[in-house]
N, C-alpha and C positions, 0 to 999 in steps of 0.2 A: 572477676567481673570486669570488663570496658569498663573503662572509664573517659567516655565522649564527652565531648563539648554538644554542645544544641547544632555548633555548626556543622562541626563533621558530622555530625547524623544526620543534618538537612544533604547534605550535600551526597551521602551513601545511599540518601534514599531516594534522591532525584538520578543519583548514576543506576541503580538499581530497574527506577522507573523507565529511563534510557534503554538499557541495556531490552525490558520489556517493552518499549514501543516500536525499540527494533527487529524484535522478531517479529510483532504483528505486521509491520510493514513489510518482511518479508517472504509473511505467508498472505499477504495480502498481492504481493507482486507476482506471486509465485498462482496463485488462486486467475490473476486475470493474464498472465501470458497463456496457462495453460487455457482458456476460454477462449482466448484468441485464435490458438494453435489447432483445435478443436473444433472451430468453423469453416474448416478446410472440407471435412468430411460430408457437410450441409452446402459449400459453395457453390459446386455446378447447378443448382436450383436456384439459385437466389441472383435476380438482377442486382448489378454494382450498386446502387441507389441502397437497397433492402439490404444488402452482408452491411456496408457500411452503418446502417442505422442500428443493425443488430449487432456490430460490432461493438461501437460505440455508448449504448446501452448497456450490456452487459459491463465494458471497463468501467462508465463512471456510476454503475449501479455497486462496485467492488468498490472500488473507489472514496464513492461518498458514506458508505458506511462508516458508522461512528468516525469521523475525520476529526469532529470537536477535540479525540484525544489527544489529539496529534500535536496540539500548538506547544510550541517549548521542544520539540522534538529534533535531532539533531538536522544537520542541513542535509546530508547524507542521505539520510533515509526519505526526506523531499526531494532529493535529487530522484531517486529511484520510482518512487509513484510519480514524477511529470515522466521520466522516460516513458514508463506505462501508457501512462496518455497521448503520450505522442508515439507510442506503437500504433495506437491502434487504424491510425489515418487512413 
């Protein structure tokens, strides 16, 4: 049987929780480029004003989902959802 401390289990269990908020943010990143990518195919219809609003919409509709999980979350994986956000311009 381990024999932990309180500490290192706090700590396995926040790298743990890490390791899982990094893959949500990365299928969260991966969920709105491909959104982005996909308004190509709707583009010729849509005056600049309109793509952009529906652009923008759909990212920070991905985006602001459950975000509250995210605080304590590494810098890394906020780095990658602003890139998002500022794809979508």
């Amino acid at each position: 049987m381990l024999d932990l401390h309180t500490d290192e289990m706090c700590l396995l269990s926040r790298s743990r929780q890490g390791e899982r908020l990094h893959k949500h943010v990365s299928s969260v990143c991966k969920s709105a480029y491909y959104s982005i990518k996909t308004l190509r195919h709707i583009r010729p219809v849509l005056t600049c004003d309109m793509a952009k609003a529906v652009t923008a919409s759909l990212t920070q509709t991905r985006l602001d989902f459950a975000n509250s999980l995210l605080i304590g979350t590494y810098g890394s994986s906020i780095n990658k959802l602003q890139s998002v956000q500022n794809s979508d311009g």
